[in-house]
N, C-alpha and C positions, 0 to 999 in steps of 0.2 A: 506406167504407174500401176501398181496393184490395185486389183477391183476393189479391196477394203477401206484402199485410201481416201478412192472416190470418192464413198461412199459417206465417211466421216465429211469428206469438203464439203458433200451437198448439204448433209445436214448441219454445219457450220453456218451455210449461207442461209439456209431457212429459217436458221435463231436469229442473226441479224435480223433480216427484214421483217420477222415479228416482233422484235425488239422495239425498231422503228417506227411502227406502225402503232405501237402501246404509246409511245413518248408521245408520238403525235396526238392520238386520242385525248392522253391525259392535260396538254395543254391545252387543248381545244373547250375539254370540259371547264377548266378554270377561270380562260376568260367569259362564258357564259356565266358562271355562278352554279352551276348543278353541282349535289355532291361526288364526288370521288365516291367507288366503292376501291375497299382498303386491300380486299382480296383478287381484284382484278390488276392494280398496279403490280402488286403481286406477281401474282402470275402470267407472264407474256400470251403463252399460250390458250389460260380462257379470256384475259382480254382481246385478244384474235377473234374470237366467238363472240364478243359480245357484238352488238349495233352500236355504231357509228355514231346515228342520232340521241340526242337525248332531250329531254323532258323536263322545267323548270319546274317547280314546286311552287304554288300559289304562295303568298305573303298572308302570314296569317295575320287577321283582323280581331276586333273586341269581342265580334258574334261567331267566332270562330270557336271549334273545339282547344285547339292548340292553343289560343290566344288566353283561355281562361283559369285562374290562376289553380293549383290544386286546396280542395277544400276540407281542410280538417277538423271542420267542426264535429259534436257529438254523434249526430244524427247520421251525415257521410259517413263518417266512420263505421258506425255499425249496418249503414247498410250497404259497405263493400264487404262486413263481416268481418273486420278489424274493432281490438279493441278502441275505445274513447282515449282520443290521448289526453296527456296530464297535465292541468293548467297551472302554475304556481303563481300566488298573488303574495306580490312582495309587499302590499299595505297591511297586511295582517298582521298583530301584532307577536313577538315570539310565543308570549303562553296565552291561555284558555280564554283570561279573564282580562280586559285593556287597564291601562290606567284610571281610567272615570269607573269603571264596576268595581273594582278595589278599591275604591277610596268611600266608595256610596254603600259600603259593605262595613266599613270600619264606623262604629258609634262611640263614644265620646260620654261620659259621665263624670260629673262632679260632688263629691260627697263632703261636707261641712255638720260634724258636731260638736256642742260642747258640752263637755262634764263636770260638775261642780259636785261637790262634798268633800267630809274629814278625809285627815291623812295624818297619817303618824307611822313613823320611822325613825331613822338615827343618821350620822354618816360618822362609822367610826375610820379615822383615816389615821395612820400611822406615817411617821416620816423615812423614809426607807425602810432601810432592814435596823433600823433603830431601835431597843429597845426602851422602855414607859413612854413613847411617844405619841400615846393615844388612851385613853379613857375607854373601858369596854363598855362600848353601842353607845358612847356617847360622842359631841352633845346630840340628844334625841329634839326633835323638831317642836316641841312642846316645849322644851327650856328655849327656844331658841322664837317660839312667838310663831308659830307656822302650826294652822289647828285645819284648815280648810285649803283647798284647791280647785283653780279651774282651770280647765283645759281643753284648748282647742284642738281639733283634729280634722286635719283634712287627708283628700284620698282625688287621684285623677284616677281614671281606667278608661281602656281602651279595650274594645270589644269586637274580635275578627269570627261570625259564626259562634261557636261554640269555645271561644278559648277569651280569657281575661286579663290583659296584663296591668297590673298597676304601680302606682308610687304613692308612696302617703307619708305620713309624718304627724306625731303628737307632741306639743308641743309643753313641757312640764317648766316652769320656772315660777320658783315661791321666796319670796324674802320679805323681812318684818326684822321690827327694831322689840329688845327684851331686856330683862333683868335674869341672872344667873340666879339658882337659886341653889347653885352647890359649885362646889370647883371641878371647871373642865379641861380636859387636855386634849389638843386635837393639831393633827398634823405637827407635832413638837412646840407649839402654843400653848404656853399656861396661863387658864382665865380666873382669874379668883373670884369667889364668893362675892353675888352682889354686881358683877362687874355688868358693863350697859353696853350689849355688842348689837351689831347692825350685822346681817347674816344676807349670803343671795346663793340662792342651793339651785343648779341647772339639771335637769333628768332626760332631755331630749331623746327622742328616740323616732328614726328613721326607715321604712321600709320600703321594697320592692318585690314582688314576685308576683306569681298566675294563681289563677283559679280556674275551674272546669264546671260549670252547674248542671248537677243531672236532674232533669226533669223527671217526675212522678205524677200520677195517677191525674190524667188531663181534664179538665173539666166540659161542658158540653160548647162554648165559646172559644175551644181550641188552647186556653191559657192553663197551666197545670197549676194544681190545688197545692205539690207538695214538690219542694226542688232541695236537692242537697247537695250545696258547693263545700268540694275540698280544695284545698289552700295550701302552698308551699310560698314561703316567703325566706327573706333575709334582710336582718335587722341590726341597723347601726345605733349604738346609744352613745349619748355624748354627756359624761358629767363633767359637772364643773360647780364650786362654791368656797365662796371666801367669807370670811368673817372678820370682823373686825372692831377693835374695843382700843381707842382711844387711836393714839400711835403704833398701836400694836395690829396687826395683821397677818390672817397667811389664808395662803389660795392652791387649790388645787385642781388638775384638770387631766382628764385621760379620757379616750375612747377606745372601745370596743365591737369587737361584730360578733352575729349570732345566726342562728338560724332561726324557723318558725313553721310548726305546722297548727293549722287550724281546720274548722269546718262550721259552717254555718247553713242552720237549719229555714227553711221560711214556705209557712203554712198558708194558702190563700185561698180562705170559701172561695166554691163556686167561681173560682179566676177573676174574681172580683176585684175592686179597687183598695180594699182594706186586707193587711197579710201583721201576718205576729213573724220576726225572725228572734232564733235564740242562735249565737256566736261564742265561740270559744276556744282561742289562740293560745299556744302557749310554746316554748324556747324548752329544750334540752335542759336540765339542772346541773350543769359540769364547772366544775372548779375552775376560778379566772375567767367565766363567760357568762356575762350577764343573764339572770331567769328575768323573761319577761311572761307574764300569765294576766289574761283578763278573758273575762266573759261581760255576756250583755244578751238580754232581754229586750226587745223595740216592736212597739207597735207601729205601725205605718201603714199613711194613707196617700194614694195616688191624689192630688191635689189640679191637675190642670193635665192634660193630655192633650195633644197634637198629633198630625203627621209629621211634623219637625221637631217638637222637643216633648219631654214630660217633668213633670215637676211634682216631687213626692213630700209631705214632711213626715217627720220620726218623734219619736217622745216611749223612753223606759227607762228603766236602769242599770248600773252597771258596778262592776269590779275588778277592781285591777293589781298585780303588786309587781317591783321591781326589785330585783334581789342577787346582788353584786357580791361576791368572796372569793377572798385570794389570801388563801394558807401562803403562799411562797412573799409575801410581803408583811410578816407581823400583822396576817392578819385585817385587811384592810377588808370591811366589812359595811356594806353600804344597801340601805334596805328601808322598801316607801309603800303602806301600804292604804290602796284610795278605796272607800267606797263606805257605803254605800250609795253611789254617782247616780242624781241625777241625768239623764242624757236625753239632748233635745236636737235635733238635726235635719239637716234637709238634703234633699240629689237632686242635682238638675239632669237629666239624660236627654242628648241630641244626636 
């Protein structure tokens, strides 16, 4: 046999039995419980090298290093020189403010006046596109037994900070029993001379919108002397009036929407309990959309004050007119004009 052959046999036989000797090793470790190293199984050869014997690993305990859990709180953290990790708290509510702070943030007002004085107007109403089916600016409210008005007004607002939103409503409806004192023609009704009609004339009108109060020149009590709210509203009116003289009758009813800007001034010594406001609202003057216009002068006095509610009364006077035309219907021409109003009123704010 060539010496090379040899040579390969004997080292054939020396990987066996190092082979051998690994396998051996490695069961021996297993049933003891000691770890395997991964790179001796590996390799036969420095398993060859290694010792035979080996060494258990104590069982870690509570007061052990090994046994204690790792601690991530702030403090560890920064003093392995890691940042603080990030704790997320799933009770927190999504935005800034919970439920209970938003609602203890919204205030609550109610506004009640009424206005009493003259009124005089007309409602000249045409029956379609009909022509003589209407008396021009007649019957006016004076033939018709209608000399005075009162009206109530109320107003909710809600108050978020600095923003106003409200609803209100004035409430206009006048009827009276009369003697004609000329011949009238109305909605294609012809009333003659003398005739004895029963009339009910409705002016409703309805609004919603905000207001912004800017405060001015603050007094030494923190309450400002001079605040000037402007006002964007939108206003629905609602007419309606029928008349009637004998068996004869006729009734009519339409609504309309409008818009409204206003602003309202209010003066208060020293942030005191007594403030004068002057107010003055008024509608676009556009053809087919009802003019609403009124102004109002009001002194008021803070009457009761609380941490829970305030209670203010009011007392001035006022003016108002409403003023309805529509060229595209012969003219239907409807027009109320009130004052000089009395105005007495009160706010309760909680």
């Amino acid at each position: 046999m060539p010496v090379y052959l040899k040579s390969i046999q004997k080292i054939c036989r020396s990987m066996a039995i190092l082979s051998a000797l690994s396998l051996s090793w490695t069961v021996a470790c297993s049933a003891s419980g000691s770890p395997v190293d991964s790179t001796a199984q590996s390799d036969p050869i420095l398993s060859a090298s290694l010792p035979l014997t080996t060494h258990s690993a104590p069982a870690p305990t509570e007061s052990s290093e090994l046994y204690r859990p790792f601690d991530l709180s702030p403090t560890s953290a920064s003093a392995l020189g890691a940042p603080a990790p990030v704790r997320l708290d799933f009770d927190r509510p999504l935005f800034a403010d919970d439920s209970d702070s938003v609602v203890s943030q919204i205030h609550l007002s109610l506004t009640g006046q009424f206005l009493w004085g003259p009124v005089a107007g007309y409602t000249q109403i045409a029956a379609g596109a009909k022509k003589k089916t209407t008396s021009h600016q007649q019957p006016r409210f004076s033939q018709l037994g209608i000399n005075h008005a009162t009206i109530p007004d109320l107003e909710l607002a809600a108050t978020y900070g600095p923003h106003q939103f409200f609803v209100g409503a004035q409430i206009i409806r006048m009827d009276d029993r009369a003697k004609l004192d000329s011949t009238v023609v109305t909605h294609g009704l012809g009333l003659a001379v003398k005739s004895k009609v029963k009339d009910d004339i409705q002016l409703d009108w309805y609004r919603f919108g905000y207001r912004y109060p800017i405060p001015m020149f603050e007094a030494d009590n923190g309450v400002p002397t001079l605040t000037v709210t402007p006002q964007i509203n939108a206003a629905f009116w609602d007419f309606y009036y029928r008349i009637t003289s004998g068996k004869l009758r006729t009734t009519r009813r339409f609504s309309k929407f409008t818009g409204q800007l206003g602003v309202d001034v209010d003066w208060r010594p020293d942030g005191g309990p007594f403030s004068i406001g002057v107010m003055g609202l008024a509608s676009p003057p556009l053809d087919a959309f009802p003019f609403i216009v009124e102004g109002e002068v009001v002194a008021r006095y803070r009457l009761v004050e609380s941490k829970s509610y305030s209670l203010t009364g009011s007392l001035g006077v006022a003016a108002e007119r409403i003023d309805y035309h529509d060229t595209r219907l012969r003219a239907n021409h409807i027009r109320a004009d009130f004052g000089p109003l009395l105005v007495a009123g009160f706010q309760l704010s909680f």
